[in-house]
MITORBA-976624 format. One record per residue (C-alpha): z, y, x negated; residue number from 1. Coordinates in steps of 0.2 Angstrom, whole numbers, always signed. Each point is the difference from the previous one (the first is absolute). Last residue first. Layout:
MITORBA-976624
{r {Z,Y,X},NUM}
...
***
This chain:
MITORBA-976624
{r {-117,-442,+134},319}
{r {-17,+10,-5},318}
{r {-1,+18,+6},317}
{r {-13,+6,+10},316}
{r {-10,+16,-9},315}
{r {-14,-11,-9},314}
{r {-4,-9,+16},313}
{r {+7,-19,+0},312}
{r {-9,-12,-6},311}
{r {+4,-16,+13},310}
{r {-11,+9,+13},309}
{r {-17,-6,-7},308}
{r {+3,-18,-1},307}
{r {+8,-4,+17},306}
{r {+1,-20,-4},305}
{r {+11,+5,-12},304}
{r {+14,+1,+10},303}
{r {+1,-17,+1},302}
{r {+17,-2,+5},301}
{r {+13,-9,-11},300}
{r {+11,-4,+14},299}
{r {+17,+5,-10},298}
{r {-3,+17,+1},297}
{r {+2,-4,+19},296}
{r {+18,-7,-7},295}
{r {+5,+14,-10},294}
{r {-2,+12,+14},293}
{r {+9,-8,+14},292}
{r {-6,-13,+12},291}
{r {-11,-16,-2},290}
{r {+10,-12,+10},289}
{r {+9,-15,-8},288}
{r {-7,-18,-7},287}
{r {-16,+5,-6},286}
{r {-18,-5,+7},285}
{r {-14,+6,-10},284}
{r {-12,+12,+1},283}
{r {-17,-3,+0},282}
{r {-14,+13,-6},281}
{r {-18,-2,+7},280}
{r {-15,+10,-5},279}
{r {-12,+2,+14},278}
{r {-19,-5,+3},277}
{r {+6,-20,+2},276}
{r {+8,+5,+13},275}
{r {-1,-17,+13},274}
{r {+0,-13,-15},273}
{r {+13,+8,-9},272}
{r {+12,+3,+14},271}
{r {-6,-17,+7},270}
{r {+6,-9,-15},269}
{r {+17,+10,+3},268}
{r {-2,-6,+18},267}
{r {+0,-20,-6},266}
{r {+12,+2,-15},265}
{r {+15,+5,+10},264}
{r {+5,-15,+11},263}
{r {+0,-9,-19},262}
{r {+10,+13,-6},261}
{r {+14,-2,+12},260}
{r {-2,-18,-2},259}
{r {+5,+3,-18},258}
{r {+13,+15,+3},257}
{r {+10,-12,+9},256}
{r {-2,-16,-11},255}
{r {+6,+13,-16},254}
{r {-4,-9,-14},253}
{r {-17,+7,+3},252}
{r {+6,+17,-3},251}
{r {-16,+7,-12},250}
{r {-11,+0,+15},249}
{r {+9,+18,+3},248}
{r {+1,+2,+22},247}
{r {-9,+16,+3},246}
{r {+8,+12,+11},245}
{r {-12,+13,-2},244}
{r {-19,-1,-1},243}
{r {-6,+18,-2},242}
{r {-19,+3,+2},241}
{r {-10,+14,-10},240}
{r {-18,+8,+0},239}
{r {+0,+10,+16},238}
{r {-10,+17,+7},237}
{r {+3,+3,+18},236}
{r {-18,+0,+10},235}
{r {+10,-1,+17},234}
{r {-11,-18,+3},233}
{r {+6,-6,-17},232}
{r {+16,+5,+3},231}
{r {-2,-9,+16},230}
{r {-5,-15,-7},229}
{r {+11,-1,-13},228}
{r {+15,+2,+13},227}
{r {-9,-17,+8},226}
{r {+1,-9,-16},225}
{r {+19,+4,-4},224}
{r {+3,-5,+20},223}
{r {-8,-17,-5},222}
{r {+10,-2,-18},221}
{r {+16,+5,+13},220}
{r {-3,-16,+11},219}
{r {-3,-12,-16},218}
{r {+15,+7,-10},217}
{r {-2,+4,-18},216}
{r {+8,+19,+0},215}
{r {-10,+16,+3},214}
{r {-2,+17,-6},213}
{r {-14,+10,+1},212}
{r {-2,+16,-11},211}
{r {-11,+15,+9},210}
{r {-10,+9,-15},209}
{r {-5,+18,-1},208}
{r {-4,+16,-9},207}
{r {-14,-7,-9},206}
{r {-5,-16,+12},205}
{r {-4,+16,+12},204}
{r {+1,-6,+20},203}
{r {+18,+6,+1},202}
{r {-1,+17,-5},201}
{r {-15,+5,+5},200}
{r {+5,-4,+19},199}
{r {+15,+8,-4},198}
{r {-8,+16,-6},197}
{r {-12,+2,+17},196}
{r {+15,-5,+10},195}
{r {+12,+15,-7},194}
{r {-17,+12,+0},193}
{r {-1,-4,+20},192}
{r {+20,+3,+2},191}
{r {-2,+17,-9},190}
{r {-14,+3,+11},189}
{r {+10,-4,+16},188}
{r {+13,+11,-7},187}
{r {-11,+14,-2},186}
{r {-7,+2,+17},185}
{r {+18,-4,+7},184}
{r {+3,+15,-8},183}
{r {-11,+13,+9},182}
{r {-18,+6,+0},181}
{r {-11,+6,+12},180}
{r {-18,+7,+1},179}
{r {-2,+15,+12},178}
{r {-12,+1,+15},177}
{r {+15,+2,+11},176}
{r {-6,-14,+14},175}
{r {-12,-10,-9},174}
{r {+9,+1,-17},173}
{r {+15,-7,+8},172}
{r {-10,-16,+9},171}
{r {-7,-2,-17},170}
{r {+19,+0,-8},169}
{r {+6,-12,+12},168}
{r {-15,-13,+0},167}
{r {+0,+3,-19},166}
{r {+20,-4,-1},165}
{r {-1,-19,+11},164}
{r {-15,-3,-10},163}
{r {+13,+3,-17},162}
{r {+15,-12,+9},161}
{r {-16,-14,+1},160}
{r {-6,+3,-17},159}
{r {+19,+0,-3},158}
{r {+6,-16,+9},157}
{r {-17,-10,-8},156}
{r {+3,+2,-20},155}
{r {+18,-2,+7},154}
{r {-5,-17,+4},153}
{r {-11,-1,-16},152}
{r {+12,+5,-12},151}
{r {+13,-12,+8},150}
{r {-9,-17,-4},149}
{r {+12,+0,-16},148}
{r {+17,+3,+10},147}
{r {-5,-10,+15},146}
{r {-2,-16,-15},145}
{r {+15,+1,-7},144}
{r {+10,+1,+18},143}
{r {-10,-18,+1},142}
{r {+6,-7,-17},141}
{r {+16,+4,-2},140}
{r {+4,+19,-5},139}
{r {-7,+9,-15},138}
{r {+11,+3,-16},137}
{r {-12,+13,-7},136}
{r {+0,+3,-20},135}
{r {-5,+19,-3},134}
{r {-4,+3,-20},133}
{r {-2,+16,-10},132}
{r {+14,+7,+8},131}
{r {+0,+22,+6},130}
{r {-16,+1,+7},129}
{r {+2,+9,+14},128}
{r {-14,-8,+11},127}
{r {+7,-17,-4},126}
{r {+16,+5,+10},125}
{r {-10,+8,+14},124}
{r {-11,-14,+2},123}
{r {+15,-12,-1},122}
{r {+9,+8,+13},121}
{r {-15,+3,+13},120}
{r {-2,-19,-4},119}
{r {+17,-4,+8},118}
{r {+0,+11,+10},117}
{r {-15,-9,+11},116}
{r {+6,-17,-4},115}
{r {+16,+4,+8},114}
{r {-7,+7,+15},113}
{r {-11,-14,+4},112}
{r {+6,+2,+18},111}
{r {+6,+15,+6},110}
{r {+20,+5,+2},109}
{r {-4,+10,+16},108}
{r {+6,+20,+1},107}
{r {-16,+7,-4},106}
{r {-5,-10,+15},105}
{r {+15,+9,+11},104}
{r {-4,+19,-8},103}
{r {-18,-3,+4},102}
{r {+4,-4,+19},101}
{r {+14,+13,+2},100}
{r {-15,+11,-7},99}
{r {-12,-5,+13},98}
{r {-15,-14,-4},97}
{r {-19,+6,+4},96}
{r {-2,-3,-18},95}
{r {-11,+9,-15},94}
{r {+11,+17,-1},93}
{r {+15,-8,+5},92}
{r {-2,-14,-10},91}
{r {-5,+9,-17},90}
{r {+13,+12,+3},89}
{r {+14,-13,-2},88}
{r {-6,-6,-13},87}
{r {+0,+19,-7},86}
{r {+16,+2,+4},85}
{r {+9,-18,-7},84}
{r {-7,+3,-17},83}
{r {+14,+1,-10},82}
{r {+17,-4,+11},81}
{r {-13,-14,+4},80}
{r {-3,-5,-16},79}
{r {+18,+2,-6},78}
{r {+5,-13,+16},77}
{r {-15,-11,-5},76}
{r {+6,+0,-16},75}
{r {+17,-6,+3},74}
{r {-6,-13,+12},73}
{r {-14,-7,-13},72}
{r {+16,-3,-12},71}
{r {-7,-3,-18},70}
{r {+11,-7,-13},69}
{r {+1,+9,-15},68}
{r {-2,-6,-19},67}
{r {-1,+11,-18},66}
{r {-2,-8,-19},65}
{r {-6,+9,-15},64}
{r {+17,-8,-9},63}
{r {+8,-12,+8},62}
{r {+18,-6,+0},61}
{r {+3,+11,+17},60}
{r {-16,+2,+11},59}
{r {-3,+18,+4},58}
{r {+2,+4,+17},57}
{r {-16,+7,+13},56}
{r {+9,+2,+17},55}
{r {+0,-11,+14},54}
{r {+12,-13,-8},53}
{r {+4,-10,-13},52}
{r {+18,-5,-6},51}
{r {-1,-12,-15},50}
{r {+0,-17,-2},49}
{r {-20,+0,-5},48}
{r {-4,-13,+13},47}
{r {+15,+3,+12},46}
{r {-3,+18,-1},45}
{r {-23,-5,+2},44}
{r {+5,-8,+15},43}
{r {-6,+9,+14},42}
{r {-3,-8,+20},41}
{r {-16,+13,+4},40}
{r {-9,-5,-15},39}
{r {-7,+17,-7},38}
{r {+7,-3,-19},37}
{r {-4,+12,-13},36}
{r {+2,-2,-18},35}
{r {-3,+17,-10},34}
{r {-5,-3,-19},33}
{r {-2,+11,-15},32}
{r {-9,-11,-12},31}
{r {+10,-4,-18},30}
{r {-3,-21,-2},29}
{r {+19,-1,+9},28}
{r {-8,+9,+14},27}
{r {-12,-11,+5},26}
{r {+15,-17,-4},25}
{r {+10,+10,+17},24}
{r {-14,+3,+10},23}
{r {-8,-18,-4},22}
{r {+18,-7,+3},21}
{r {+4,+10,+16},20}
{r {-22,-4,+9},19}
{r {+5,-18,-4},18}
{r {+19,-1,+5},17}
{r {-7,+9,+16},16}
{r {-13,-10,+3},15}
{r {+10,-17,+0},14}
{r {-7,-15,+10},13}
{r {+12,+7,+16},12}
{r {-12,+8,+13},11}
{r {-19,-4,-6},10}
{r {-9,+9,-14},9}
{r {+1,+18,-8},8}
{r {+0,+10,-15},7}
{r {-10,+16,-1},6}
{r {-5,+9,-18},5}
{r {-3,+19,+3},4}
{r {-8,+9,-17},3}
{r {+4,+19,-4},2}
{r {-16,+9,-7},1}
***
């Protein structure tokens, strides 16, 4: 079974870079990979220096490697095209509203959209099968954190959507004596199995892992605390902490990188002294931007830490 590994942190302590490098150094060791990013304000072109887009592309310069950037307003658009009928038929078969009424709501950009296609996508990609690995290039911290407690909100639409459909339909029996069936029916079964699979998906340590990434800065050590909270509380499997930007203690000549050290010894003590449950790997501070191919190889990434997935399947090519 396909794995998911999810990278995220605060805005700006280097996710992406991450969540590239581990995709990148993961198919280097032979696994078919698919990076993902669902962070509204992409990056993964500038990260990898090739165009990525809404469409699945394989990654030039390495083997068993494939990326796409999700856009939530794209999807919504196909998802409406889709299933726009029978959504439509469950509020005028459950509401008092009219049909200009439905057709305006339908019409609303909703809130939370983007979290809400965005794991559609990712269900229906790991559904398929096609990559042995899925690394996720989450938002910042709080659009993060609306993705992973989605299974339960929608947990809570549908159950509500599917009382909405029993009213109907018992109302309908009453009146014709015949049981009914129709699409929007099956769409909000198909929605239900979507949940029930995404909940199992990212509560199971096999299948699983969310990567948090962090530098050694007071204020953002305390938002890397909270964010493990919440994945505690969401039940999301996690074993490993990236600490980037680290300055090297081996560049004491240096009076700048000194002091700069000395700032960063007290939060990366508190990194070991808050998480002392996960394995840390710290990345150090280099002099230009980690961009292109050869330089996220260049990180070194632990991709050991992912055991099992590093042999390849018998029928995957090794790079």
């Amino acid at each position: 079974m396909p794995r998911l590994i999810l990278f995220g942190g605060k805005g700006g302590v280097g996710k992406t870079t991450c969540a590239s490098a581990a995709a990148v150094q993961l198919a280097d060791a032979g696994l078919q990979t698919l990076l993902l990013s669902t962070d509204p304000a992409h990056s993964l072109s500038d990260c990898l220096e090739q165009e990525i887009g809404p469409e699945i592309r394989v990654v030039e310069g390495v083997k068993n490697l494939s990326a796409l950037e999700v856009s939530a307003e794209r999807l919504f658009l196909q998802f409406k095209e889709e299933h726009g009928e029978e959504i439509k038929r469950i509020l005028d078969t459950g509401t008092y509203l009219d049909e200009e009424d439905i057709t305006e709501i339908f019409s609303l950009s909703i809130p939370g959209l983007d979290e809400v296609m965005s794991l559609k996508k990712l269900v229906d990609l790991m559904e398929k099968e096609d990559y042995d690995l899925y690394i996720l290039d989450t938002a910042p911290t709080g659009h993060a954190l609306r993705l992973l407690a989605l299974p339960e909100l929608l947990d809570g639409w549908i159950k509500t959507l599917a009382k909405i459909r029993y009213k109907y339909h018992y109302v309908s029996f009453r009146l014709s004596g015949r049981e009914m069936h129709d699409a929007s029916d099956d769409l909000l079964f198909a929605m239900k199995r979507t949940v029930k699979r995404l909940h199992a998906l990212l509560r199971d340590p096999e299948t699983c892992e969310f990567v948090v990434v962090t530098i050694p800065e007071a204020m953002v050590v305390a938002e890397t605390r909270r964010l493990m909270k919440n994945l505690a509380r969401l039940r999301i499997p996690l074993k490993h902490l990236i600490v980037n930007h680290v300055t090297s203690v081996d560049q004491w000549d240096c009076p700048f990188c000194y002091e700069r050290w000395q700032e960063q010894r007290g939060p990366l003590q508190e990194c070991e002294r808050t998480f002392p449950q996960l394995r840390i790997f710290h990345i150090l501070e280099r002099p230009h931007q980690v961009t292109g191919i050869r330089r996220l190889r260049e990180l070194q990434f632990p991709v050991s830490w992912f055991g099992e997935p590093l042999r390849a399947p018998a029928d995957r090519s090794i790079a």
